[in-house]
N, CA, C and O atoms as a MOPAC input file, in Angstrom:
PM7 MOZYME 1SCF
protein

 N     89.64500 1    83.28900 1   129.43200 1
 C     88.95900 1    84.33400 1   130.17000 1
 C     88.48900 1    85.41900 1   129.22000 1
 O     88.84700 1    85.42500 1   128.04200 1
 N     87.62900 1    86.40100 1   129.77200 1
 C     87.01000 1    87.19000 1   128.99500 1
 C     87.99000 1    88.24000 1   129.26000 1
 O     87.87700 1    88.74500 1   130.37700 1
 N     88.85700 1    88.66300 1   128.57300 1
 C     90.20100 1    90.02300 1   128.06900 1
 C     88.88000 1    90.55600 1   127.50000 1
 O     87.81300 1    90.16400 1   127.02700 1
 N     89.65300 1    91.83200 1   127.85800 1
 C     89.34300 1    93.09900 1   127.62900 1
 C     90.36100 1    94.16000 1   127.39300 1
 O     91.25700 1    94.28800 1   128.22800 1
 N     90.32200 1    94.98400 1   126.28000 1
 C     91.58500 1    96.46600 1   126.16600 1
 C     91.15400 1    97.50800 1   126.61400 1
 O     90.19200 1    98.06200 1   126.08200 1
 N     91.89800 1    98.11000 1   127.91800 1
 C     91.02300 1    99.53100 1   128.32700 1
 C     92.31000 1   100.54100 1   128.31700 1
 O     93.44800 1   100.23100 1   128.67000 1
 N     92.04200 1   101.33900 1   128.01600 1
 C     93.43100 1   102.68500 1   128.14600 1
 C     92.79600 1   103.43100 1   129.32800 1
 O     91.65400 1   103.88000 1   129.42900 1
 N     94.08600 1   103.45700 1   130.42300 1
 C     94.41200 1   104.18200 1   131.85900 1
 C     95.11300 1   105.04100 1   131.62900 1
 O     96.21300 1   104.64000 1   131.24900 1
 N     94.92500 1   106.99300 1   131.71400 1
 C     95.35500 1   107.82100 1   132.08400 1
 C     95.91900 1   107.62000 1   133.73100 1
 O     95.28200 1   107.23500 1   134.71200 1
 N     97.50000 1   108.07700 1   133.60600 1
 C     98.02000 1   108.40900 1   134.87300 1
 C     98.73300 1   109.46500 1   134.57500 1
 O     99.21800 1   109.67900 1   133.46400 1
 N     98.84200 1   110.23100 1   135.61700 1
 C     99.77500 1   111.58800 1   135.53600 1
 C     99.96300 1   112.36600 1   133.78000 1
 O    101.00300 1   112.81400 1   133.29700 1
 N     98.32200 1   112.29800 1   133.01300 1
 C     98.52400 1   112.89900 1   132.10200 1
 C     99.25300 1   111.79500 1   130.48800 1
 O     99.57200 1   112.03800 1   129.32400 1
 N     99.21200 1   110.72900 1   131.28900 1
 C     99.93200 1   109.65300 1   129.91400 1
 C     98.40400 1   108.56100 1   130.49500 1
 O     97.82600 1   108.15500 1   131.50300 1
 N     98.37100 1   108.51800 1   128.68900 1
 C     97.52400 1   106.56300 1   128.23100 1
 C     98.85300 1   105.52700 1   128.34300 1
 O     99.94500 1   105.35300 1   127.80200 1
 N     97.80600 1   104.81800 1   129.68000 1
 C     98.26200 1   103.06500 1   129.17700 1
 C     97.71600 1   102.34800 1   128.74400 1
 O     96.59600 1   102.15700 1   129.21500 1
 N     98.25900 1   101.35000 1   127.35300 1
 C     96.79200 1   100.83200 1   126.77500 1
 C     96.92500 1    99.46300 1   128.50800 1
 O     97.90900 1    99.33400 1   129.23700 1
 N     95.68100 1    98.77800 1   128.61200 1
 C     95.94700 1    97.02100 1   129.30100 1
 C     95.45600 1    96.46700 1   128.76600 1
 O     94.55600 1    96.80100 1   127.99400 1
 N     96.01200 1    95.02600 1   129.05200 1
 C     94.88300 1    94.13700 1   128.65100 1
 C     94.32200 1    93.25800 1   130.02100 1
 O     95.08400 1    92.57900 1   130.70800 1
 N     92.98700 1    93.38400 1   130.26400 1
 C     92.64800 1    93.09300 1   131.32000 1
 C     91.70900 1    91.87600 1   131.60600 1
 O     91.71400 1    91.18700 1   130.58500 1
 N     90.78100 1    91.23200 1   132.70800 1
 C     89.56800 1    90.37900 1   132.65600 1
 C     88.29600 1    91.60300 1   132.45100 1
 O     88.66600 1    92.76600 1   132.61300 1
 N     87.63300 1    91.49500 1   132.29400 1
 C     86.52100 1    92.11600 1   132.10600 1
 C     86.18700 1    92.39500 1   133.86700 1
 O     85.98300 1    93.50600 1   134.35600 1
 N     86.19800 1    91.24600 1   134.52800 1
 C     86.04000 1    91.49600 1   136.27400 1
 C     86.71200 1    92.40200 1   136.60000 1
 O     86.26000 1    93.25000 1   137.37000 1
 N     88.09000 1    92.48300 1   136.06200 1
 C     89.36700 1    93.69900 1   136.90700 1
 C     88.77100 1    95.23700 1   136.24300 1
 O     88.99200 1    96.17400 1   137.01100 1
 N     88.20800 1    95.54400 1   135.22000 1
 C     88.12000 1    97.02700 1   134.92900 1
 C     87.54900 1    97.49300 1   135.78600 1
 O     87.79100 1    98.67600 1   135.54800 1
 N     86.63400 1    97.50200 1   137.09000 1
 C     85.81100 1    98.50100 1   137.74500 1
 C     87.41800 1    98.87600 1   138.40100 1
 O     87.84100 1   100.02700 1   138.29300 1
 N     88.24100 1    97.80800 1   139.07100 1
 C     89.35000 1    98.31500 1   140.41000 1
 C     89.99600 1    98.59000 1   139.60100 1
 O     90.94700 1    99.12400 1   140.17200 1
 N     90.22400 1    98.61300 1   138.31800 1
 C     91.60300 1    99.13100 1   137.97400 1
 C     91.50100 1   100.73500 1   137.73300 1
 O     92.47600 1   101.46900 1   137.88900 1
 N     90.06700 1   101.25900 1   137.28900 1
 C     89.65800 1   101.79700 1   137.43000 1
 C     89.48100 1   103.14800 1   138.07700 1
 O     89.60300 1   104.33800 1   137.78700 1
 N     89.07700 1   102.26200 1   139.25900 1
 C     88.93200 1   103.10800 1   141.03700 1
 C     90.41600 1   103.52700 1   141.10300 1
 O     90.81100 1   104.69000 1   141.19200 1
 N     91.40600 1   102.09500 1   141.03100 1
 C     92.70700 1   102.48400 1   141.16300 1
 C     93.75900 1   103.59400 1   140.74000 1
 O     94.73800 1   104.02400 1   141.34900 1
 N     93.00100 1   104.06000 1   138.94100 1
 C     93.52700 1   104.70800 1   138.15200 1
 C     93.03500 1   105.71600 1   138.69800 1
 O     94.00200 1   106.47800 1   138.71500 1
 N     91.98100 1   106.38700 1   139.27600 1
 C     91.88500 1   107.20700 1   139.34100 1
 C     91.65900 1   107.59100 1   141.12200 1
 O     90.83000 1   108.35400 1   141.61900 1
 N     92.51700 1   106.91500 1   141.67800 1
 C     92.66600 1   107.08300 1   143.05400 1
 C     94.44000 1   107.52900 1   142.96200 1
 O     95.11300 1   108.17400 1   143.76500 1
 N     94.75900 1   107.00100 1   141.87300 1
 C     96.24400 1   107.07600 1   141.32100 1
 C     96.40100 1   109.06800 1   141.11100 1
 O     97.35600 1   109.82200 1   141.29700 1
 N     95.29000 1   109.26400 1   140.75600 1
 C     95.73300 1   110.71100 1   140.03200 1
 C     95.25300 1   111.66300 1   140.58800 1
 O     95.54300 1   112.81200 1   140.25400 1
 N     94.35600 1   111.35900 1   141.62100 1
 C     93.60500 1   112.31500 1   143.04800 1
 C     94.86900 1   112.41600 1   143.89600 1
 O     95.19700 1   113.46800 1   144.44600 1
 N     95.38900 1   111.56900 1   143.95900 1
 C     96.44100 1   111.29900 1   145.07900 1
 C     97.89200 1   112.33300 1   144.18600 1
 O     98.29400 1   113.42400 1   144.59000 1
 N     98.30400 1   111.75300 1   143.22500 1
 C     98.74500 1   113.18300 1   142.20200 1
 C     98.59700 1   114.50200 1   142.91100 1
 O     99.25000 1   115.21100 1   143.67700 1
 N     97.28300 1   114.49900 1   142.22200 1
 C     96.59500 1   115.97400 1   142.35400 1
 C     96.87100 1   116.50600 1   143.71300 1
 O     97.44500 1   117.59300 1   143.64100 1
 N     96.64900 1   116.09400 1   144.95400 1
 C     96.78500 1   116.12200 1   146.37800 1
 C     98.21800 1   116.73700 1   146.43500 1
 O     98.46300 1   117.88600 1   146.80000 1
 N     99.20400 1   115.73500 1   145.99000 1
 C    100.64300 1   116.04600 1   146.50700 1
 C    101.33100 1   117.41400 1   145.25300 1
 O    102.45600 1   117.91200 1   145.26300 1
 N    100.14900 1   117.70800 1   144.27300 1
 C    100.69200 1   118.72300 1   143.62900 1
 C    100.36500 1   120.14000 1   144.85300 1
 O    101.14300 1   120.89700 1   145.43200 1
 N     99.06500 1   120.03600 1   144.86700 1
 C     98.87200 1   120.94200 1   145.38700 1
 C     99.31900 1   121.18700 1   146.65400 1
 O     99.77500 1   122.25600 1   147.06100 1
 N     99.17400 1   120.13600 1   147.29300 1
 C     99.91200 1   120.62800 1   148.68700 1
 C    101.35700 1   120.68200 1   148.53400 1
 O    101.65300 1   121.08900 1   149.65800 1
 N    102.36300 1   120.56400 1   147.97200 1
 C    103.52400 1   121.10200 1   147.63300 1
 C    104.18300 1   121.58400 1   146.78100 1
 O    105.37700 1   121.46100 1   146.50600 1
 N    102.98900 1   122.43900 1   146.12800 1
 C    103.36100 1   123.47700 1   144.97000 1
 C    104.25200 1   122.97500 1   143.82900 1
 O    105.01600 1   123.73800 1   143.23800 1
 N    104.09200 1   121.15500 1   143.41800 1
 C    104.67900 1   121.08900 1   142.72400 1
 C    104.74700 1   120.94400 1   141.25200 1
 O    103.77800 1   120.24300 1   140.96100 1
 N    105.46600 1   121.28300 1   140.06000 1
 C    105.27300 1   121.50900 1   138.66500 1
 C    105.52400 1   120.11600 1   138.15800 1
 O    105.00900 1   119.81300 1   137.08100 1
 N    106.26800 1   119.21500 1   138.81500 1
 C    106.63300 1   117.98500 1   137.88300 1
 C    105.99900 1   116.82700 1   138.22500 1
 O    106.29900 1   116.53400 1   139.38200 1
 N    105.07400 1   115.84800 1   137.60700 1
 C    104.62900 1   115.13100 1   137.77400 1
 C    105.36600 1   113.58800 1   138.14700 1
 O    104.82900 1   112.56000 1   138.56100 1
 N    107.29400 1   113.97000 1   137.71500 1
 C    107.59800 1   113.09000 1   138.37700 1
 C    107.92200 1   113.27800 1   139.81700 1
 O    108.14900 1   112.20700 1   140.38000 1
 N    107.99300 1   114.11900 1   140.42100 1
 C    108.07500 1   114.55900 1   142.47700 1
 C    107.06200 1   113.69600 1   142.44300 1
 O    107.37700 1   112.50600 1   142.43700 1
 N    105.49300 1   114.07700 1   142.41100 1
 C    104.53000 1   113.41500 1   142.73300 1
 C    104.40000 1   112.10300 1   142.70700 1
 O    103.89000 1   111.48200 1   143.63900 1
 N    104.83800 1   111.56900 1   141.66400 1
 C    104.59300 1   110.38100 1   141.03200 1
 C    105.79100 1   109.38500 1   142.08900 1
 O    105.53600 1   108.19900 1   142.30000 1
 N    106.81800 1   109.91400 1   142.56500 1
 C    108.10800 1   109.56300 1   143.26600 1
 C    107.65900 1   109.81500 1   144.88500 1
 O    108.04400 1   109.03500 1   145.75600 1
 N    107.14900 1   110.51700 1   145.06900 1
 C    106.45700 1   110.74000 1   146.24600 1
 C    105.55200 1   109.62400 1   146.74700 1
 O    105.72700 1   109.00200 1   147.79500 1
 N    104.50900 1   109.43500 1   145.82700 1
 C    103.28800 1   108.45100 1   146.00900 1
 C    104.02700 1   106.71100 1   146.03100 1
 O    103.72100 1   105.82400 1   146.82800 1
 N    104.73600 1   106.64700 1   145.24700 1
 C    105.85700 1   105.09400 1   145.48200 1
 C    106.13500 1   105.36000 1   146.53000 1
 O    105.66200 1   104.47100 1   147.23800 1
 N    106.83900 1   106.35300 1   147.36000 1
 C    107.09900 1   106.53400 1   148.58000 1
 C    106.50900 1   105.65300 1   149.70500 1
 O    106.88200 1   104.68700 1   150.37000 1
 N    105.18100 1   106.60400 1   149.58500 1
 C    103.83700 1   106.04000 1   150.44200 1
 C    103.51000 1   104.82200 1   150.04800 1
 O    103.22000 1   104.03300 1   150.94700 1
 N    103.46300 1   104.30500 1   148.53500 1
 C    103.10000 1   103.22000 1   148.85100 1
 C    103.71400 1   102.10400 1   149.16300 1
 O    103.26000 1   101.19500 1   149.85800 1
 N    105.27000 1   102.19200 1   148.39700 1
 C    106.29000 1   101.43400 1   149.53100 1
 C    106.17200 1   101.18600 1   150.99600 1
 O    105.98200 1   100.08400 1   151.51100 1
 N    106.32200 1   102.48200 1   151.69900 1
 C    106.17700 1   102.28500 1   152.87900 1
 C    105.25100 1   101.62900 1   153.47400 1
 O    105.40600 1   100.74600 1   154.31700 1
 N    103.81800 1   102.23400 1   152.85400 1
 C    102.45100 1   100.99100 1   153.41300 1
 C    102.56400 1    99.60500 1   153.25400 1
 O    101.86900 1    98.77000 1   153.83300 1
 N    103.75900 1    99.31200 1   152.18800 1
 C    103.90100 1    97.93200 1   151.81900 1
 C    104.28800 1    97.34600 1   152.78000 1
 O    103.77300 1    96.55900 1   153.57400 1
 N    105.73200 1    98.00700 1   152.59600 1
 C    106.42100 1    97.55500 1   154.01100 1
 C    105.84600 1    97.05200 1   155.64700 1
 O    106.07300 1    96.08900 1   156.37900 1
 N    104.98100 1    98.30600 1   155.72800 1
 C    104.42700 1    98.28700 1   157.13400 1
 C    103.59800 1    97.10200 1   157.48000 1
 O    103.54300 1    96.35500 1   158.45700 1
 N    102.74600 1    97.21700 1   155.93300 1
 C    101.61600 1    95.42100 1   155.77500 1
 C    102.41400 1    94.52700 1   155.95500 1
 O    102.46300 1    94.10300 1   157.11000 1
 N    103.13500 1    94.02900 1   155.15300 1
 C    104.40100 1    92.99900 1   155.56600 1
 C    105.00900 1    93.01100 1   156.09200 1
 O    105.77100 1    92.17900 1   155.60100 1
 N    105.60200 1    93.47500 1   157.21800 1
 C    105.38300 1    93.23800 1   158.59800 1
 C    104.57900 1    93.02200 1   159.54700 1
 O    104.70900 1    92.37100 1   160.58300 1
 N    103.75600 1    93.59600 1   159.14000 1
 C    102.36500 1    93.03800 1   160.34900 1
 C    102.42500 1    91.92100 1   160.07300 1
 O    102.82500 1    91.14400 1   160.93900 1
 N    101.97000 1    91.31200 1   158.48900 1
 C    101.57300 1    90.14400 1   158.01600 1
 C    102.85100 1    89.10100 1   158.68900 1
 O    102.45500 1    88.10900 1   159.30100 1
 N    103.81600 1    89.24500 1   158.61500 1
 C    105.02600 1    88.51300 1   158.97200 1
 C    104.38300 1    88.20500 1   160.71900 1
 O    104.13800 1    87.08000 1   161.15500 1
 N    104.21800 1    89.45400 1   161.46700 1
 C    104.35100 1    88.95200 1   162.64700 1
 C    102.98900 1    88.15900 1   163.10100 1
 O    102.94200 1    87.55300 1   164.17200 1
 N    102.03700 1    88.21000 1   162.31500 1
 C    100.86000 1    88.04200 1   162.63700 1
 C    101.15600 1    86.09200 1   162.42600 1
 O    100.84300 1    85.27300 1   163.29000 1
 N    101.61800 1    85.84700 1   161.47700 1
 C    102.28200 1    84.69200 1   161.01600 1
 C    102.84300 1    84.16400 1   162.47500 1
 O    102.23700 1    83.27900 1   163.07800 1
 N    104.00900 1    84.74900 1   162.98400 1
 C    104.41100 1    84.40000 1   163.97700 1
 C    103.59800 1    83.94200 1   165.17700 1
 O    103.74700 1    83.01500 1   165.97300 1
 N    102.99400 1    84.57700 1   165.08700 1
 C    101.47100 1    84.70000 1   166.57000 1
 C    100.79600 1    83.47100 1   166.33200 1
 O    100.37700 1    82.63200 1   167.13000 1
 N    100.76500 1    83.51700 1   165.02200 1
 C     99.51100 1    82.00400 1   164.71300 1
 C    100.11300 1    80.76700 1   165.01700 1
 O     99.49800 1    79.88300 1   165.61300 1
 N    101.61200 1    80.62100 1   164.53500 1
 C    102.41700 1    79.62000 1   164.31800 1
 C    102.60500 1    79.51600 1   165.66100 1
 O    102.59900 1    78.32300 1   165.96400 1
 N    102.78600 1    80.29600 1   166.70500 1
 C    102.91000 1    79.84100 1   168.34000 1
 C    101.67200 1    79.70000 1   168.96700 1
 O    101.64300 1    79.20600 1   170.09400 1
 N    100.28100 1    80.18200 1   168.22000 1
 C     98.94800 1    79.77700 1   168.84900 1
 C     98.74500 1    78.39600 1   168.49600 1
 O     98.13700 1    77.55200 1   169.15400 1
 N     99.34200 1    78.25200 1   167.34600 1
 C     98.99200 1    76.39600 1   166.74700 1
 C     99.77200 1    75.74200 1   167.63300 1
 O     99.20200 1    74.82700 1   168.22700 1
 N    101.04600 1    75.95900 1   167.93400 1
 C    101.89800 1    75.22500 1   168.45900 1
 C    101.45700 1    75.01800 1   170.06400 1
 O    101.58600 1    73.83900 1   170.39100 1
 N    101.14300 1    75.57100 1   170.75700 1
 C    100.51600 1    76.12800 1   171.83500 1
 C     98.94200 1    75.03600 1   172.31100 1
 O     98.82100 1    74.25000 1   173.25000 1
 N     98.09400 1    75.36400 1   171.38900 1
 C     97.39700 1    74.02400 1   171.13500 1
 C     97.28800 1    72.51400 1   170.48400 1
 O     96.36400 1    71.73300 1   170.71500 1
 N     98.05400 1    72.34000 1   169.90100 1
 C     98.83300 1    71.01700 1   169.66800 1
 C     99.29400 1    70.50700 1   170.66100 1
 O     98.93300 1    69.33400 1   170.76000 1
 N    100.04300 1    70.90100 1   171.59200 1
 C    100.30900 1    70.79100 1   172.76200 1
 C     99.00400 1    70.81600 1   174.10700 1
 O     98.84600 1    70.38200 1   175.24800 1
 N     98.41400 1    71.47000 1   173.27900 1
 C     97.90500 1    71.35900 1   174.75200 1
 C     96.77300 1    69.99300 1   174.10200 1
 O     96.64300 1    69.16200 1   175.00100 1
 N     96.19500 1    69.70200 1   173.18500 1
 C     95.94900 1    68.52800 1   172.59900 1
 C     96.43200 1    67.29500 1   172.55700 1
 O     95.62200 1    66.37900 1   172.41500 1
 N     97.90100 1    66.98400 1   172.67400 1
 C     98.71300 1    66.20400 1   172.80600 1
 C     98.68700 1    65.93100 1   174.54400 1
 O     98.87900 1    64.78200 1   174.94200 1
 N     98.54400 1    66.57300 1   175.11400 1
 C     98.58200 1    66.31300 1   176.62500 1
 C     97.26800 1    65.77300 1   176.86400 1
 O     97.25500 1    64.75700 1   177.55900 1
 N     96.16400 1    66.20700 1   176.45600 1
 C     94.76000 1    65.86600 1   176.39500 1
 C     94.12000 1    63.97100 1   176.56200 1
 O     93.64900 1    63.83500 1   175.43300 1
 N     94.01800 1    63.38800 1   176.86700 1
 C     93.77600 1    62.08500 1   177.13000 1
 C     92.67900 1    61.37800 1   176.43000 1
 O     92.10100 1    61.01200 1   177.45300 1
 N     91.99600 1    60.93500 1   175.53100 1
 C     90.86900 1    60.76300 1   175.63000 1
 C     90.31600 1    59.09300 1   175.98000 1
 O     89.11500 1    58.85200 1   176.09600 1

């Protein structure tokens, strides 16, 4: 694949990566959706340390994790009794 080395500022620190050439636009967006979101939880809670923020935002994004995987889990469930559901009703079907 076509690698690429790009250095990502977060919370004031370089990371060097090594990336595809395709992934730099999102990693990108990401890096710097990473440090708006920072910026946000500094200001709205007056805070000096970039690790609160930085501990904060895992927070949120844990939790969104969580919340996706569960949906995703139950959504799983729904399908697996819609398949089952028509299999059955296929199996009864005559032709």
């Amino acid at each position: 694949m076509n690698e690429i080395s790009i250095n990502i500022n977060i919370a004031g620190r370089k990371y060097p990566l090594t990336i595809t050439a395709n992934e730099e636009e999102s990693v990108r967006a990401v890096s710097k959706m990473i440090n708006e979101k920072l910026q946000n939880y500094n200001e709205q809670f007056s805070l000096k340390d970039n690790q609160d923020a930085l501990a904060m935002f895992a927070l949120e994004i844990a939790t969104e994790h969580q919340k996706i995987s569960l949906q995703l889990e139950a959504n799983k469930k729904q399908t697996s009794n819609e398949l089952l559901e028509i299999k059955q009703i296929l199996a009864s079907v005559q032709l």
